[in-house]
C-alpha positions in Angstrom: 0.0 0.0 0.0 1.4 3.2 -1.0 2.3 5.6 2.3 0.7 8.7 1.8 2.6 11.0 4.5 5.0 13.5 2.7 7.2 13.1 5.7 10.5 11.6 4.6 11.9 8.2 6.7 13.0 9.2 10.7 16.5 9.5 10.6 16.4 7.1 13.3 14.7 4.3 11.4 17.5 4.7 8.4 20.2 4.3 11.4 18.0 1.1 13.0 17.4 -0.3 9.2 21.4 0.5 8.4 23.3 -0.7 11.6 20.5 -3.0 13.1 19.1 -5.0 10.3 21.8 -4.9 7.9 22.3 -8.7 8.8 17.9 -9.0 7.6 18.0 -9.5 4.4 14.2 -10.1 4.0 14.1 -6.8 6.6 16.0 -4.9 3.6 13.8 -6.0 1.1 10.7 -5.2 2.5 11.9 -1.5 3.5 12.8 -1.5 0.1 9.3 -2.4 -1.1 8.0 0.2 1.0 10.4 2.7 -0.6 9.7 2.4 -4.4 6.1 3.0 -3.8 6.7 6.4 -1.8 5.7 9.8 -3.2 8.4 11.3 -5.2 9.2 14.0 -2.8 9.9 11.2 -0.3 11.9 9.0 -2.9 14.2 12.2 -3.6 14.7 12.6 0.4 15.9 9.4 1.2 18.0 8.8 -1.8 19.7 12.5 -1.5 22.6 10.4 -0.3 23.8 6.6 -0.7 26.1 6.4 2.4 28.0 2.7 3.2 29.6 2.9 6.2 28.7 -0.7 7.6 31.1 -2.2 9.7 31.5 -5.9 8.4 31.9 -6.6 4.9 28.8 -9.1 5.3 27.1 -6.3 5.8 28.4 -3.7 3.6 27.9 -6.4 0.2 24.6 -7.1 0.9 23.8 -3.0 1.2 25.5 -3.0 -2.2 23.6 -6.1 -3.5 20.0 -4.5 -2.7 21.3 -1.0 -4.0 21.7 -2.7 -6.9 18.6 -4.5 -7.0 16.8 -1.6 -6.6 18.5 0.6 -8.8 17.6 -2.2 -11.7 13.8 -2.1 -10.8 14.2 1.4 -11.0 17.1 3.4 -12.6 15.5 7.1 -12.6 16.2 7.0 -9.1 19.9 7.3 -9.5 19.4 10.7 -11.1 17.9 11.5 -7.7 21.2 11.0 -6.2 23.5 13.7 -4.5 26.1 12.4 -2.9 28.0 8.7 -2.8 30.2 7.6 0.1 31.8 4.2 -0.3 34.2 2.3 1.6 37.6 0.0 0.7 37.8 -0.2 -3.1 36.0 1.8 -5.8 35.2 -1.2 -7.8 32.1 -1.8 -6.5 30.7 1.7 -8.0 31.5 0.0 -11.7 27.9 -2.3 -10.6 26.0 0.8 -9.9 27.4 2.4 -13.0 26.1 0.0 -15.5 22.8 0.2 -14.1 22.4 4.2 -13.5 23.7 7.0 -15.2 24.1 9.8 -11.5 23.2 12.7 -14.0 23.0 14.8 -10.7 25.7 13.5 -8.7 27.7 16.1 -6.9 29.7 14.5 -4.4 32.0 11.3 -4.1 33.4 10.6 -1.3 35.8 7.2 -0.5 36.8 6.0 2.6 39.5 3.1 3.3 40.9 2.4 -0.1 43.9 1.1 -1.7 45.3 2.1 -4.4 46.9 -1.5 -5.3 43.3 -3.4 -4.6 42.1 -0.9 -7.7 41.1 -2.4 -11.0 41.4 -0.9 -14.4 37.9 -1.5 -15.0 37.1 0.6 -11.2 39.5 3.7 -12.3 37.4 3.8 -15.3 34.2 4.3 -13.1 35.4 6.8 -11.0 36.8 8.8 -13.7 33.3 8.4 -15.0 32.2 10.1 -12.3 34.4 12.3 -11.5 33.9 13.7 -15.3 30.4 14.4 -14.6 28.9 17.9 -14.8 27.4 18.0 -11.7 30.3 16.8 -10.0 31.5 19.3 -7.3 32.8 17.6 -4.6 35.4 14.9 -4.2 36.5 13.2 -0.8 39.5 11.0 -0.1 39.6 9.0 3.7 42.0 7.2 4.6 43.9 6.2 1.3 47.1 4.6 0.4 48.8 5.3 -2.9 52.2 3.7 -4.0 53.3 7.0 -4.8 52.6 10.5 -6.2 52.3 9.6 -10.0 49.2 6.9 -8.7 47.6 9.5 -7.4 47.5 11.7 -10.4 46.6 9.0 -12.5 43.5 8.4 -10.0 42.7 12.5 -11.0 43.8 12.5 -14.3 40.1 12.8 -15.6 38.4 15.2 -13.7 35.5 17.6 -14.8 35.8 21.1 -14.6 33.3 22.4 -11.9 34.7 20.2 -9.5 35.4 22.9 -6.4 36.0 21.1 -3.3 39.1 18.5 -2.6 39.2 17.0 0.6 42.5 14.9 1.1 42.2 13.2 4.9 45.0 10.6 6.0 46.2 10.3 2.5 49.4 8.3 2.4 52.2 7.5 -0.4 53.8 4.0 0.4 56.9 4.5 -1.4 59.7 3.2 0.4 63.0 5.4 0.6 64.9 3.6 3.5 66.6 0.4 3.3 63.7 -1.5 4.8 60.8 -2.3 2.6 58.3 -2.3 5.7 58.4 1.5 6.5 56.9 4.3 4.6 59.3 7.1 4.3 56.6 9.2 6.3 57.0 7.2 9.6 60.9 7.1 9.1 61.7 11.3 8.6 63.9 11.2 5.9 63.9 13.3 3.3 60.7 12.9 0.7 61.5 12.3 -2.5 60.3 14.8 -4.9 56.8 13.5 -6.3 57.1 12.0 -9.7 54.9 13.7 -11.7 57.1 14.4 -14.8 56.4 10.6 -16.4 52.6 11.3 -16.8 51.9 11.9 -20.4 48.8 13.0 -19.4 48.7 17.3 -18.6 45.1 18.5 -18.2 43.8 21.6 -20.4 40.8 22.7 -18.3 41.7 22.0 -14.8 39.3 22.5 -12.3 39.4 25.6 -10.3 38.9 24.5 -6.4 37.5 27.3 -4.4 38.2 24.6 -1.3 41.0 22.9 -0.5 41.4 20.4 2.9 44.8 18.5 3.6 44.5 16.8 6.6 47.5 14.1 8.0 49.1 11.2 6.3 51.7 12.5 3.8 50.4 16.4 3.9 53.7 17.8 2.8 54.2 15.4 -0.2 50.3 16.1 -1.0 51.1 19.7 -1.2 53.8 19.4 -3.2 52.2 17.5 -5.6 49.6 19.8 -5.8 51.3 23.0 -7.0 53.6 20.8 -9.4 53.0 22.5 -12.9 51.4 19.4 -13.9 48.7 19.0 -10.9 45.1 18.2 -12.1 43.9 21.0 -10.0 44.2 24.9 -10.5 44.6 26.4 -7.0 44.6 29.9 -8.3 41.3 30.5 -7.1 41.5 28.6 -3.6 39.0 30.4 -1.1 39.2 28.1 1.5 42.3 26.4 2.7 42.7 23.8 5.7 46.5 22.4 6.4 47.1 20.0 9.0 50.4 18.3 9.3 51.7 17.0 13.0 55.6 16.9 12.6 58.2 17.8 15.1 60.3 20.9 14.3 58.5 21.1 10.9 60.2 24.0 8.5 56.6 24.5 7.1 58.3 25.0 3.1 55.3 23.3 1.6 52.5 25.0 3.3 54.6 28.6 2.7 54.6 27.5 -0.8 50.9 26.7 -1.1 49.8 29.6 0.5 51.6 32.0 -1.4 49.6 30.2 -4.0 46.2 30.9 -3.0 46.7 33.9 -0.6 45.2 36.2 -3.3 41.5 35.0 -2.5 42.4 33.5 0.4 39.4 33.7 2.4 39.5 31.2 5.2 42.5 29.7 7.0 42.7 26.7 8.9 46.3 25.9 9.7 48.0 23.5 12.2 50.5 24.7 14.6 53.1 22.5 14.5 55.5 21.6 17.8 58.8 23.6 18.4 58.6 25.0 14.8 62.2 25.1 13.1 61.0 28.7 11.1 57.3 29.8 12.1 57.7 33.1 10.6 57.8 31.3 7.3 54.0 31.8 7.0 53.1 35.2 6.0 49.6 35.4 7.1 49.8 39.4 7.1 47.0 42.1 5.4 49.0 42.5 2.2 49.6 39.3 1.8 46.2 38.2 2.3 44.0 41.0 1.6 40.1 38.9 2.1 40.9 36.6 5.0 37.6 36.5 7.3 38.3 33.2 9.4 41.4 32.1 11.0 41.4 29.1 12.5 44.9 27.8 14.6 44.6 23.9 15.9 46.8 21.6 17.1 47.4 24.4 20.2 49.2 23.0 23.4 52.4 23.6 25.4 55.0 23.0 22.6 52.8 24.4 19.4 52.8 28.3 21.4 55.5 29.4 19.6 54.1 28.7 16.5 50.9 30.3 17.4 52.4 33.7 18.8 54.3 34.5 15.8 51.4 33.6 13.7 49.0 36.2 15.5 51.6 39.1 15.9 51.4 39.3 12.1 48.1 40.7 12.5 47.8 44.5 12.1 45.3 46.5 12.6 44.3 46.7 8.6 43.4 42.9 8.5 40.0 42.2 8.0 39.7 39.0 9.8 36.3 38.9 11.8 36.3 35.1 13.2 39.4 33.7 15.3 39.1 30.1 16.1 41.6 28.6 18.6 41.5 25.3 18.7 43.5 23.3 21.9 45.0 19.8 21.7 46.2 17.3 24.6 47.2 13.8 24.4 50.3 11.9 25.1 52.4 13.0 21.8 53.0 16.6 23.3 54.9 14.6 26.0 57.4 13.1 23.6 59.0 16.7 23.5 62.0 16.6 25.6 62.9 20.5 26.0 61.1 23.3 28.0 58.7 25.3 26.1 59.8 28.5 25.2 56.4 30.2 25.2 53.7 29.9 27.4 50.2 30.0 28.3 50.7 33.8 29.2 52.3 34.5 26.0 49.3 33.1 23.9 46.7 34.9 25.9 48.5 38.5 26.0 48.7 38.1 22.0 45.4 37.1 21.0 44.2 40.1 24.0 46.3 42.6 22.5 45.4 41.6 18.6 44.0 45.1 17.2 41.7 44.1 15.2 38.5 46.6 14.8 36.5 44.4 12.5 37.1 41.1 14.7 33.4 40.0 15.6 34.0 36.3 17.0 36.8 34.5 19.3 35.8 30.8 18.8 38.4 28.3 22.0 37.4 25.1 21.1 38.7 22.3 23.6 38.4 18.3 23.8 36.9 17.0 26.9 38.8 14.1 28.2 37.9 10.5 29.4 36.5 11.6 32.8 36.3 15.3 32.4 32.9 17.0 32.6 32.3 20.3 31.0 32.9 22.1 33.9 36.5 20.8 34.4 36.8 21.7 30.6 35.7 25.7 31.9 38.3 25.5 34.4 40.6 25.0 31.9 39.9 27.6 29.4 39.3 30.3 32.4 42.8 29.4 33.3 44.6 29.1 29.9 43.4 31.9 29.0 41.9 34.5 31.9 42.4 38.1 29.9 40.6 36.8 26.7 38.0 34.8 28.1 36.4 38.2 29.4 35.9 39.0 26.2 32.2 39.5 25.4 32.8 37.8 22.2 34.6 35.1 23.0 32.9 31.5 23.7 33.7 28.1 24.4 32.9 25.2 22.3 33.6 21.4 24.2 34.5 18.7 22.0 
């Protein structure tokens, strides 16, 4: 019997139907049955997104296998489709592929993939994808590549209005060291430049990102890969920019580079502030230099990552127009590994951001991580403490994480 609410499915059931009966199969099949015969309102609703995050591969194929089914019955409804997130190899969109053509598709995003478990037949569907005209959005979690020249290959056919790269614990594999079981990124050698040159392929009409996210694994090499001359991606036109690399004594060349790439239209910041930097005046956040950053965002802060953070904010005049400063805190054991005394402290990072003379500055965001056993008020404490002079700020608040 067709349902005749034009409420869409609780988001609850979807969660119940996804992690509880995922193991159902005649469960699936009748919430599927109950599905094709919505309203079309409620059909576009709940298939805005396709999302498999299922945590056994039982699971997660027989999600794929009634996707499938369904898409077969039906194959308009993959024109309803927004956004695609998949999980450990791309192959298995080649099946939705040959049954649906995702005219409206706008974002991919792929979690817990390997570059050596891909096919040729599964590059040739993402590409397929990734050409699309609607395609604006493209996510990488938690990927391995051998190497930089794999991972170009991967984004050798993009489509032009694609605006948003998200690279998140991306890793290159290649070995430099004399043991084949560590990746040069764990061992601190030197990286070896990224070897783009052997690619016959040099795109025309590269996409112009207008957002650009680099977050962990091999964030330097990423970066430098990126502003190579034969990149995919323009980053001329970069509006939004988030950089986050957790290395000891870190000169910071790469992000320097990068932002003096997109520092033009630079519009929002989020960098990480590295532990006992070697040269943290080698970021040049200053008016001139970016003339439309509104949001500054500086993570990664704790003991050792002050004296990044302090030279960062006394680069800010009183001509900036940055209106929202987020400072966001970090604890954990890896800030014990650091053997020498600080040279800044809490004092230092408090007086700064206090004294910043900023006119147009309309938002102080301290975000801070609650702790196993902490409650919110032991999280207060701390921020009151770290940071007494700008706390009585009127527009500074605290957000727990």
């Amino acid at each position: 019997m067709p349902v005749q609410s034009r409420w869409v499915l609780p988001q609850e059931l979807i969660d119940t139907i996804i992690y509880d009966l995922s193991e159902d199969t005649s469960t699936l099949k009748a919430c599927v049955i109950v599905c094709q015969n919505w309203r079309p309102i409620s059909q576009s609703a709940l298939f805005r997104t396709i999302r498999f995050d299922q945590q056994t591969m039982v699971a997660y194929d027989r999600s794929m296998e009634l996707l499938a089914g369904t898409l077969s019955e039906n194959p308009k409804l993959g024109d309803l489709v927004r956004a695609f997130y998949v999980q450990w190899a791309g192959d298995h969109l080649y099946k939705f592929l040959k049954i649906a053509a995702f005219r409206s598709l706008e974002q991919v995003a792929m979690r817990h993939m390997s570059w050596v478990q891909y096919t040729d037949e599964g590059l040739r569907c993402t590409h397929k994808l990734f050409q699309l005209p609607s395609m604006k959005t493209v996510e990488l979690f938690d990927t391995t590549f051998e190497e930089a020249k794999d991972l170009a290959k991967f984004f050798e056919a993009c489509g032009p209005n694609i605006k948003t790269l998200r690279l998140h614990r991306v890793c290159f594999l290649k070995r430099v060291t004399g043991d084949p079981s560590i990746p040069y990124m764990l061992h601190g050698m030197d990286r070896p430049k990224p070897e783009t040159e052997e690619l016959e392929f040099i795109p025309e009409n590269r996409p112009k990102l207008q957002t650009l996210e680099i977050v962990r694994g091999s964030a330097s090499y990423l970066a430098e890969w990126l502003f190579e001359k034969k990149s995919p991606f323009d980053l001329s036109e970069v509006e939004e920019l988030r950089f986050e690399e957790d290395i000891e004594r870190n000169n910071l060349d790469n992000l320097a580079k990068l932002l003096r790439i997109c520092s033009n239209n630079l519009k929002s910041l989020d960098i990480y502030a590295p532990r006992e930097p070697l040269n943290p005046n080698n970021i040049n956040i200053r008016a001139p230099t970016m003339p439309n950053l509104r949001n500054l965002t500086i993570s990664g802060i704790g003991r050792y990552a002050i004296s990044s953070a302090v030279p960062w904010l006394s680069q800010i005049t009183s001509d900036s127009g940055i209106r929202k400063l987020t400072i966001k805190f970090r604890f954990g054991s890896a800030l014990a590994r650091s053997v020498t005394k600080p040279t800044m402290n809490w004092d230092d990072l408090d007086n700064t951001i206090d004294n910043l003379p900023l006119m147009s500055l309309e938002d102080i965001e301290v975000k801070i991580p609650k702790r196993d056993r902490q409650t919110d008020e032991d999280v207060e404490k701390i921020y009151r403490s770290y940071l007494p002079k700008v706390t009585e700020r009127s527009i500074c608040r605290l957000t727990i994480l």
